[in-house]
C-alpha positions as CSV (number, residue, x, y, z in Angstrom):
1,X,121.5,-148.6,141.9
2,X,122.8,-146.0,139.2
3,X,121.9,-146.5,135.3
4,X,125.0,-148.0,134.8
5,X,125.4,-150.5,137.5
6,X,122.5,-151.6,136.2
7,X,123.6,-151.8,132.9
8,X,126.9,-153.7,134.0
9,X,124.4,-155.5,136.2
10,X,122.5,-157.2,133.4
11,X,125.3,-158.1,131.1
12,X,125.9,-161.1,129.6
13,X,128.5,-163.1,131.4
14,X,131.0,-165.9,132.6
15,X,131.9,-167.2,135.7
16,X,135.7,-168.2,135.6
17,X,138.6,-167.9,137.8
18,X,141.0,-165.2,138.3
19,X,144.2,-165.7,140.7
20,X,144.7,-162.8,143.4
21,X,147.7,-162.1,145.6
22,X,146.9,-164.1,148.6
23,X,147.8,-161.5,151.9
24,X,151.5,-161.6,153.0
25,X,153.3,-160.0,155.1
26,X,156.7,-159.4,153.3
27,X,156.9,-157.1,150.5
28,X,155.9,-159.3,147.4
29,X,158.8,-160.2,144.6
30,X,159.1,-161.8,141.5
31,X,162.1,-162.4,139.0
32,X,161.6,-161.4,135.8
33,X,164.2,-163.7,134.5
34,X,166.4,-166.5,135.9
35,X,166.4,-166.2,139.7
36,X,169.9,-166.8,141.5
37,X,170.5,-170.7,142.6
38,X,169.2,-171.3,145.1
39,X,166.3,-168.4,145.1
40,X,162.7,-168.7,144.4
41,X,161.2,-167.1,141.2
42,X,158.0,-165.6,143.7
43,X,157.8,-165.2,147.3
44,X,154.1,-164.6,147.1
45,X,150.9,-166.9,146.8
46,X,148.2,-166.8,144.6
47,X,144.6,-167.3,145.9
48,X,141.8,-168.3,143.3
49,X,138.7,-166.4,143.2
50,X,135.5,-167.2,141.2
51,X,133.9,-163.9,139.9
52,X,131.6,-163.0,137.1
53,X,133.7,-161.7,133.6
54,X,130.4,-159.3,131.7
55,X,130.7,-159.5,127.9
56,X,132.0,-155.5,127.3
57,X,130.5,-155.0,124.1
58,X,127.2,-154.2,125.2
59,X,128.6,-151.1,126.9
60,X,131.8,-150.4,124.8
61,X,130.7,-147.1,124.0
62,X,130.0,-145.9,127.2
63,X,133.3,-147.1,128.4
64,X,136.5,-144.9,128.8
65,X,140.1,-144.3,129.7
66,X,139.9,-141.6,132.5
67,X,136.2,-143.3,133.9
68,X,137.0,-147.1,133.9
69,X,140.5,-147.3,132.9
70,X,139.5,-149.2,129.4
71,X,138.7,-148.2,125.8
72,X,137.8,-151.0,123.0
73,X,138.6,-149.8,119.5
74,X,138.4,-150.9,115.8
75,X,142.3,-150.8,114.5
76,X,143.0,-152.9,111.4
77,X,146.8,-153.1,111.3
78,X,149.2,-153.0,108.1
79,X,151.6,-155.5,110.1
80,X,151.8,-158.6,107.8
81,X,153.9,-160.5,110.4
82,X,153.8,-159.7,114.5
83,X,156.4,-162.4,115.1
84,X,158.9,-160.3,113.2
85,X,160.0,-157.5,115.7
86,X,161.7,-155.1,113.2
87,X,158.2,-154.9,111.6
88,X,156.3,-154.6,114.8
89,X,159.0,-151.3,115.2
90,X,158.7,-149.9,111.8
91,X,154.9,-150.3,111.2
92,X,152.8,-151.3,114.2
93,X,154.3,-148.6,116.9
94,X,153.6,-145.7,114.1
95,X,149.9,-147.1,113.8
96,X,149.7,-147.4,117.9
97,X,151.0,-143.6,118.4
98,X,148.2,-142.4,116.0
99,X,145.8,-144.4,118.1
100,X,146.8,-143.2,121.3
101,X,146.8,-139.9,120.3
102,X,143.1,-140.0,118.6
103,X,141.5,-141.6,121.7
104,X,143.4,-139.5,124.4
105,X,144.4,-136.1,122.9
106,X,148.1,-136.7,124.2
107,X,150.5,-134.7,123.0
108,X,153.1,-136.9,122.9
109,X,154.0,-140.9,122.8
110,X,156.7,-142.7,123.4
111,X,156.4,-146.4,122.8
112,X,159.0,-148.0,125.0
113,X,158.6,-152.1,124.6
114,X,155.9,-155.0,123.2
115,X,155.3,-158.9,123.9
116,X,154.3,-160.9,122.0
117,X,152.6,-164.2,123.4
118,X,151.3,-167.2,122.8
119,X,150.0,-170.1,125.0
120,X,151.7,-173.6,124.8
121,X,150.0,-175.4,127.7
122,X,152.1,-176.5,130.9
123,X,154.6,-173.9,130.1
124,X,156.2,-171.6,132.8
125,X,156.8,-168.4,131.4
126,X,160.4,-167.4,131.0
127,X,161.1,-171.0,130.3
128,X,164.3,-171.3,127.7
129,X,163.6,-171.1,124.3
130,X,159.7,-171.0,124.7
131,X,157.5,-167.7,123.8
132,X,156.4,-165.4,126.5
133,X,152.8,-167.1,128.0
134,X,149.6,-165.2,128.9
135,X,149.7,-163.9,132.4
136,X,147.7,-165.7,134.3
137,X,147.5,-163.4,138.1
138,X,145.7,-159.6,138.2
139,X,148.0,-157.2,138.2
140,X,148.8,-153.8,137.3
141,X,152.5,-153.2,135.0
142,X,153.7,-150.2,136.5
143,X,153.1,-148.3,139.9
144,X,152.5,-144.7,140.9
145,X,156.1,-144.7,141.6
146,X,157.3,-146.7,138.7
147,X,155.4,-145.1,136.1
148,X,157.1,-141.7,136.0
149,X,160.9,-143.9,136.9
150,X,160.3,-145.3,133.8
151,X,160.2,-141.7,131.7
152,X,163.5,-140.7,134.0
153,X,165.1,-144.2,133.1
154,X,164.2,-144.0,129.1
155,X,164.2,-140.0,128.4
156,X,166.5,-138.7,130.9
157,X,167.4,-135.4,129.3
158,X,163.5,-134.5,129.3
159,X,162.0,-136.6,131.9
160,X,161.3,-133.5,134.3
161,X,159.9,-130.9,132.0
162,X,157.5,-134.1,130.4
163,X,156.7,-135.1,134.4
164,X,155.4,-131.0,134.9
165,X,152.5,-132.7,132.4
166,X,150.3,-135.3,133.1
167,X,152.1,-138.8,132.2
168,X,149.9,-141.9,131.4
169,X,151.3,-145.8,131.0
170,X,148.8,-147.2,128.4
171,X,149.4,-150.7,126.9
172,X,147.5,-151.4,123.4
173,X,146.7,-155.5,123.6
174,X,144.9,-157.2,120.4
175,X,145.2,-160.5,119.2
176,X,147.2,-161.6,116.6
177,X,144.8,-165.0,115.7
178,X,141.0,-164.8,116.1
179,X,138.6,-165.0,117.2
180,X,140.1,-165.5,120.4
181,X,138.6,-168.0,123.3
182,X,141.6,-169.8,124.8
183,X,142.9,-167.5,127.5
184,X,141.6,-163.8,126.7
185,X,142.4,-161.0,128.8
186,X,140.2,-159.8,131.3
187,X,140.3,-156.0,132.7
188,X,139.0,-154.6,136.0
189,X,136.8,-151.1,136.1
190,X,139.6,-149.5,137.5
191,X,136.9,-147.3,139.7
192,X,135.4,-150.5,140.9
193,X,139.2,-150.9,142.9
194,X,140.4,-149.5,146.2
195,X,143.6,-148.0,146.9
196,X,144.3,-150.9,149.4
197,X,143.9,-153.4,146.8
198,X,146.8,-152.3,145.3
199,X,149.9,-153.5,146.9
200,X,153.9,-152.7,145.3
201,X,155.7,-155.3,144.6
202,X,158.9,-156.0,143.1
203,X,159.8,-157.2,139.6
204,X,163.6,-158.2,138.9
205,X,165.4,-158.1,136.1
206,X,169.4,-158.6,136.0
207,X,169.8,-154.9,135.3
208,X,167.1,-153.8,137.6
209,X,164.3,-153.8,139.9
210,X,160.9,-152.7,138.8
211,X,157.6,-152.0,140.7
212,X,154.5,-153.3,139.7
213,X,151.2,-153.5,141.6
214,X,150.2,-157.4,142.4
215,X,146.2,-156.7,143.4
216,X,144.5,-158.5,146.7
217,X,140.5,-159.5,146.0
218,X,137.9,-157.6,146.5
219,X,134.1,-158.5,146.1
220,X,133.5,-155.1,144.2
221,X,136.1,-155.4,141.8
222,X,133.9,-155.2,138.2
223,X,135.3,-157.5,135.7
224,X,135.1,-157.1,131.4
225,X,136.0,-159.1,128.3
226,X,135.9,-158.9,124.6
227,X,134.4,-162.1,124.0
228,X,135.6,-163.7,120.1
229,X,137.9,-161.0,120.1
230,X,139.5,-160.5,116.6
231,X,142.7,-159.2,115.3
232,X,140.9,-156.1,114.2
233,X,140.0,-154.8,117.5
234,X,142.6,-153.7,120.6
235,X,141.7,-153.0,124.3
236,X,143.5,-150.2,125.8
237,X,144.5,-150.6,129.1
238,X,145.2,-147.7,131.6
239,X,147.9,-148.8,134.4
240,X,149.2,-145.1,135.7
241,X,148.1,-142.0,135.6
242,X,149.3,-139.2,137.4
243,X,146.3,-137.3,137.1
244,X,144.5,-137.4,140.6
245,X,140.8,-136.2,139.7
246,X,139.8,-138.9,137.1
247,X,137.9,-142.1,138.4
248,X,140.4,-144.1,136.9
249,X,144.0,-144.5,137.5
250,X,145.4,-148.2,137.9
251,X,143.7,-151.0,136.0
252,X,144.3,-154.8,136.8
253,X,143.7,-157.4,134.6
254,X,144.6,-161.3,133.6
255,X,145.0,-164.0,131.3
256,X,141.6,-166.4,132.2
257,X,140.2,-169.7,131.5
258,X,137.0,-169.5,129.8
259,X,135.1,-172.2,131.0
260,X,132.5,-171.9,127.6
261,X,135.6,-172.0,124.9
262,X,135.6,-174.9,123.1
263,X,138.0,-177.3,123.8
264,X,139.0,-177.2,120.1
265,X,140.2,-173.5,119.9
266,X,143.2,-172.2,118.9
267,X,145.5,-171.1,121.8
268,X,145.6,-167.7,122.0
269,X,148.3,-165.2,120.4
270,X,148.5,-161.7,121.3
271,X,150.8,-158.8,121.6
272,X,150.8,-155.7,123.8
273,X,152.3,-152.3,123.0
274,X,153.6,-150.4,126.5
275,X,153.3,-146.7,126.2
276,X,154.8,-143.7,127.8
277,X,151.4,-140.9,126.9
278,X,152.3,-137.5,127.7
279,X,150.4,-134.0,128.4
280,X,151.6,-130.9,128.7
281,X,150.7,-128.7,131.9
282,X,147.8,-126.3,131.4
């Protein structure tokens, strides 16, 4: 055993649930907004798998983008109000572009979208007039495919000279209230998963289809939190990169149940920051 599957071996840790993609035969689809009458919101099903969550902290230094598809940092924000979108735009993306830039000597960023959520229990997400909920299935928000669709679909005028670079998706999650037990996110070593975990499936919205990666289990997958996470730290999350000699290129992850939270906690807010993180060609 290498030096640092030991290490990840004798980390602290919970055992909780995560929900997979169970296998299926058709391609797998979800609607990102109101399905059709008559239509399903999912043709897929979930299977629930019991795995150990390690306690990242331990290890945060030794952890990175292009190795294990994460990075933990200390960011205290100047946002006074994350509910308030035009702030989020004028402050927070400015503060998430320096970040980016420091921890993965990008060149460029284009900040494309955020979510903001925040758990009201027995709530379906999308539901009418309620906030965005945690997302509770591993995944992976954008595909090999999708990932460099996305520059052609937001910077069309430059999208092939930026895609002669290397282009990474990178979302900035922290929470907004902490320290944070009810729901926190858990991320996969992205080198712990197999291509053939990774299946595309198709996300619809009313203006278009995307492609995300739903993820099937796998015993070696190698699962991490931020246990009491507080508003002054942020996980980065790696889900594309077109870069095809690094370790780490696709990284799932999910809202969980932490089975040692009290049952008094708050529920969790967060918001994520979905980056477009360019490099030029050598």
């Amino acid at each position: 055993m290498s030096l640092e599957a030991q290490l990840i071996a004798g980390l602290p840790h919970v055992q909780a649930e995560l929900r997979y993609l169970a296998p299926m035969t058709d391609r797998p689809r979800n609607y990102a907004d109101e399905p059709p009458a008559g239509v399903s919101r999912t043709n897929t099903e979930r299977e629930t798998h019991r795995v150990a969550i390690r306690n990242l902290r331990p290890i945060a230094t030794r952890l990175s983008l292009d190795t294990h598809g994460i990075a933990h940092v200390q960011h205290r924000s100047a946002v006074r109000d994350f509910y308030d979108d035009e702030e989020v735009r004028r402050v927070y993306y400015a503060e998430v572009e320096q970040v980016l830039k420091q921890v993965t000597g990008a060149d460029r960023v284009h900040i494309f979208d955020h979510t903001v959520r925040r758990r009201i229990p027995d709530t379906e997400d999308y539901q009418r007039d309620a906030p965005r909920q945690p997302a509770w299935s591993v995944h992976v928000g954008h595909t090999a495919r999708s990932g460099p669709q996305r520059v052609r679909d937001l910077l069309p005028d430059e999208a092939e000279e930026l895609l002669k670079g290397r282009l990474q998706v990178i979302n900035l999650w922290r929470p907004i209230r902490g320290p944070v037990e009810d729901a926190p996110l858990a991320v996969c070593d992205a080198s712990s998963v197999a291509a053939g975990d990774l299946v595309p499936s198709d996300l619809v919205y009313h203006h278009r289809v995307g492609e995300t990666y739903s993820v099937t289990f796998n015993p070696a997958h190698r699962w991490f939190y931020v246990p009491q996470m507080q508003p002054e730290e942020a996980l980065l999350l790696k889900c594309v990169d077109t870069a095809a000699n690094v370790p780490a290129r696709f990284t799932p992850h999910s809202a969980f149940l932490d089975p040692t939270a009290s049952p008094s906690a708050p529920l969790r807010e967060s918001i994520e920051v979905r980056s477009l993180v360019f490099h030029k060609a050598a």
